[in-house]
C-alpha positions as CSV (number, residue, x, y, z in Angstrom):
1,X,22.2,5.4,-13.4
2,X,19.0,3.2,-13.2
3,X,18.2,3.9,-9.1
4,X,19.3,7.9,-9.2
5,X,17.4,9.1,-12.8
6,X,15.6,6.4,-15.3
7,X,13.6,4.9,-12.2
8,X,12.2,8.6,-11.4
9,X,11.8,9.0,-15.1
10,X,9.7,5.7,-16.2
11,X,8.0,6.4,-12.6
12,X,6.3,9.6,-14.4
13,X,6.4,8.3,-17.8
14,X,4.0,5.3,-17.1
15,X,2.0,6.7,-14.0
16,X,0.8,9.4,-16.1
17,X,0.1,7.6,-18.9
18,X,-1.5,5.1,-16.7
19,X,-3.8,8.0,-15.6
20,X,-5.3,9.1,-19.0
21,X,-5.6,5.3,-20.1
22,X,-7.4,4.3,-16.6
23,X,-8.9,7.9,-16.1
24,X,-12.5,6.2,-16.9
25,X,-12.0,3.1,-14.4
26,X,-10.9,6.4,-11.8
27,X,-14.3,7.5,-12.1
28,X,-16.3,5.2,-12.2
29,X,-14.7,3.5,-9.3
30,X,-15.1,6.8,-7.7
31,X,-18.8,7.4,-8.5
32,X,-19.5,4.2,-6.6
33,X,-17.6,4.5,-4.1
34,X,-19.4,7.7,-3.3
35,X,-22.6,6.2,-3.9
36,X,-22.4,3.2,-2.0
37,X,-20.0,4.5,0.8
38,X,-20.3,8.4,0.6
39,X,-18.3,11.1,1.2
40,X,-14.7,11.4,0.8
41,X,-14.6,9.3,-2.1
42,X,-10.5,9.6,-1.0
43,X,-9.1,8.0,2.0
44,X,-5.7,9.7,3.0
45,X,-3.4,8.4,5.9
46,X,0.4,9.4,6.9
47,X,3.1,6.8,5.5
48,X,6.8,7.0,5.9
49,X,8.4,7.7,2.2
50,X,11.6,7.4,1.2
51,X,14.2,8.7,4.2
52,X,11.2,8.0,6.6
53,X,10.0,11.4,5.3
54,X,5.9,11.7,5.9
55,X,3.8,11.8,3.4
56,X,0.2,11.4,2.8
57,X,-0.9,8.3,0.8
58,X,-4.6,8.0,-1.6
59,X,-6.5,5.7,-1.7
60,X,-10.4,4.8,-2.9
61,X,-12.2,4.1,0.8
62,X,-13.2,0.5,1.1
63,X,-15.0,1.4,4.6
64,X,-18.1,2.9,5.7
65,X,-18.4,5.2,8.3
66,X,-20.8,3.2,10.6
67,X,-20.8,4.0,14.4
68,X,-21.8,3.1,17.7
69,X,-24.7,4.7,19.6
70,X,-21.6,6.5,21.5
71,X,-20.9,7.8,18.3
72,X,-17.6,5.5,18.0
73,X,-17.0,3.9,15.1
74,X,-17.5,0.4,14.7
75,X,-14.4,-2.1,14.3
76,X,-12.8,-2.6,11.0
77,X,-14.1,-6.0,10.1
78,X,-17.9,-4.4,10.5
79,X,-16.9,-1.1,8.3
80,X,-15.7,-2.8,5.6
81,X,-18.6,-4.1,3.6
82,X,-18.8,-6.7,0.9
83,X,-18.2,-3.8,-2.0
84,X,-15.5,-2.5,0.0
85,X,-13.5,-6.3,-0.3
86,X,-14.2,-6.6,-3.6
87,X,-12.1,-3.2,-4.5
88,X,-9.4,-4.6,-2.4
89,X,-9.4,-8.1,-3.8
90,X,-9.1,-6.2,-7.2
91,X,-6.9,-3.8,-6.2
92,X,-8.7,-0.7,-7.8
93,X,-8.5,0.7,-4.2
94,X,-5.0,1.2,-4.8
95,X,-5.0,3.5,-8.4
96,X,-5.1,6.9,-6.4
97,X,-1.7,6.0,-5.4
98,X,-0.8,6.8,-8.8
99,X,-0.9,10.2,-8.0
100,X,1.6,10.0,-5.4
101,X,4.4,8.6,-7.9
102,X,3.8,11.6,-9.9
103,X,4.3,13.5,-7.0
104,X,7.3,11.2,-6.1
105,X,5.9,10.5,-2.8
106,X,5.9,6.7,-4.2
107,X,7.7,4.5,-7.3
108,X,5.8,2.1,-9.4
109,X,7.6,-0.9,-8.2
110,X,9.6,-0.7,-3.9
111,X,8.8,-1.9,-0.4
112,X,5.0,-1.1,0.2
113,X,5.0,2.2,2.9
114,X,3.8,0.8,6.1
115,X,2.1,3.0,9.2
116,X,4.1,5.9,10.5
117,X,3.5,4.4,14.0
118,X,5.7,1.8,13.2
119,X,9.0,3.6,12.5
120,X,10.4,3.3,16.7
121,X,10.3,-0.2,16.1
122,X,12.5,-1.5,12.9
123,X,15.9,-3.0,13.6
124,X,18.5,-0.8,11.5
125,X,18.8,-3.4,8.9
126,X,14.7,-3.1,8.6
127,X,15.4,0.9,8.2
128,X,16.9,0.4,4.7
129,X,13.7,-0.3,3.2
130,X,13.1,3.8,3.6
131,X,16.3,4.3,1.3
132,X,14.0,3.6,-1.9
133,X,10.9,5.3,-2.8
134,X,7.9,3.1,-1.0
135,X,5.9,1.4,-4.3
136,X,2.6,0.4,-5.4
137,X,3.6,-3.1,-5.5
138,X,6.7,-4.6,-4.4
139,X,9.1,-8.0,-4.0
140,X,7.1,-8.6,-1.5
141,X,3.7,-8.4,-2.5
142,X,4.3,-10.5,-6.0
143,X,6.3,-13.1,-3.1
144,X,2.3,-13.9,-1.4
145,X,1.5,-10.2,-1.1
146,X,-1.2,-10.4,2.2
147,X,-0.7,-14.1,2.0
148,X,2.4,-13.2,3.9
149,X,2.6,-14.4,7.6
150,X,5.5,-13.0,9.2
151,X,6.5,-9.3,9.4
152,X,10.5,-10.4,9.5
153,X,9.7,-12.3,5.9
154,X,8.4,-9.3,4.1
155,X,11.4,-7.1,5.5
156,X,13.3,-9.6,4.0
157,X,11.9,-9.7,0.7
158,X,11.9,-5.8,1.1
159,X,15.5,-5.8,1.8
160,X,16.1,-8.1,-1.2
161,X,14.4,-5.4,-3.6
162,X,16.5,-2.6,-2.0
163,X,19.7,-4.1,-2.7
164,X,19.4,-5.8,-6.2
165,X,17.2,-2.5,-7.7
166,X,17.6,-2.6,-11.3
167,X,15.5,-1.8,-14.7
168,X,15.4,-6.1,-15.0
169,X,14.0,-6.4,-11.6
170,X,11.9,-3.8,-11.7
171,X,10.6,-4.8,-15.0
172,X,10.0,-8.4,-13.7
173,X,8.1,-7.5,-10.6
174,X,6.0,-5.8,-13.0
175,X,5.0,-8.1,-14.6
176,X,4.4,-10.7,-12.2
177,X,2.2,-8.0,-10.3
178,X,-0.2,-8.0,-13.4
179,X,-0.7,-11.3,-13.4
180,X,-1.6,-11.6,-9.9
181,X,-3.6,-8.9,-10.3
182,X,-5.1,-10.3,-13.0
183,X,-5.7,-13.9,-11.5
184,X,-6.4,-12.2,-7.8
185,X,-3.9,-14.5,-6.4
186,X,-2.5,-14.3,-2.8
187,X,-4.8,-11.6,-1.6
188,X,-6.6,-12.5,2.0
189,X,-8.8,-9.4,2.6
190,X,-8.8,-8.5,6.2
191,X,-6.1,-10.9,6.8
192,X,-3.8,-9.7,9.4
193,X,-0.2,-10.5,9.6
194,X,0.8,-13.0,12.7
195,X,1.4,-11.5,15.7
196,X,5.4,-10.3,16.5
197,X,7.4,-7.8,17.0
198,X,5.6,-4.3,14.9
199,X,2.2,-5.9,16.5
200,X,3.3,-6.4,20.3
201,X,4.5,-2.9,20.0
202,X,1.6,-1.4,18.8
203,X,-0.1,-3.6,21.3
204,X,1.8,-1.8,23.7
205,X,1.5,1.8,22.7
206,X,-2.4,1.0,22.8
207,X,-2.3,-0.2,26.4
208,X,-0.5,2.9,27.6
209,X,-3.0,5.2,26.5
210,X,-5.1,3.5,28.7
């Protein structure tokens, strides 16, 4: 009863009210972020959802658009600039993904939606963490969030959400998310995940382009 209608229901419930209460954080967040980064204020990218199916993901841009004299832009670790970490080590880069659980692109609490690119390459045990809505925060995230060193730990822990889902869970994850939040705990910025499997195979697809 929980998984198939209260989830979906407290999804909307507390994402919208999340919305009006937070509205003035929304934009102001967005005011700077179009002052100090420009235009969009939005960045958008493709994430699997729940049953793999695509959907677009919001988020406040934490990266400028600074290029080459090719006209390339720069690497990652150049782009994002020292206003563009703190909105990640806050997490206020994440609030636009509010508007995708009211869309029910997303759930308050499930595995965090990885890239699309990464879908060929997850075992069929690792595929299960699409049968949930993807979350804002997750088992994972309050378990080291990008403190996390091993892609095959966070499936786990992703796994571990999908089959023990309940309203107790749920409301536990949430709370443990807050304080994290709250304390910035466990948050690396720019801190990538050790190399294996997902990365060799992204690795990979790179090289053949080539």
């Amino acid at each position: 009863m929980y998984k198939s209608f209260f989830k979906r229901f407290l999804d909307i419930v507390l994402s919208g009210g999340a919305l009006i209460v937070l509205s003035p954080v929304l934009l102001i967040t967005a005011y700077f972020v179009k002052v100090k980064l420009g235009s969009p204020v939005l960045f958008t990218q493709d994430r699997p959802g729940k049953n793999e199916k695509i959907f677009k993901m919001y988020k406040f841009r934490s990266m400028s658009d600074a290029r080459d004299k090719e006209g390339n832009l720069l690497p990652d670790d150049v782009r994002l600039t020292s206003f563009g970490r703190k909105l990640r080590s806050t997490s206020l880069d994440e609030l636009p993904e509010l508007f995708n659980i009211i869309k029910g692109d997303m759930s308050i609490i499930g595995p965090r939606p990885l890239l699309v690119e990464y879908l060929p390459y997850y075992t069929e045990e690792e595929r299960h963490r699409h049968d949930v809505r993807p979350g804002l925060s997750g088992w994972a995230q309050i378990n080291g969030r990008n403190a996390i060193d091993s892609w095959e730990q966070r499936f786990k822990y992703d796994l571990e959400y999908v089959n023990k889902i309940s309203f107790t869970f749920d409301f536990k994850i949430v709370l443990l998310t807050l304080i994290k939040v709250i304390k910035r705990s466990d948050i690396q910025v720019g801190k990538q995940i050790k190399v294996g499997r997902l990365d060799v195979a992204r690795k990979q697809k790179n090289d053949d382009k080539h």
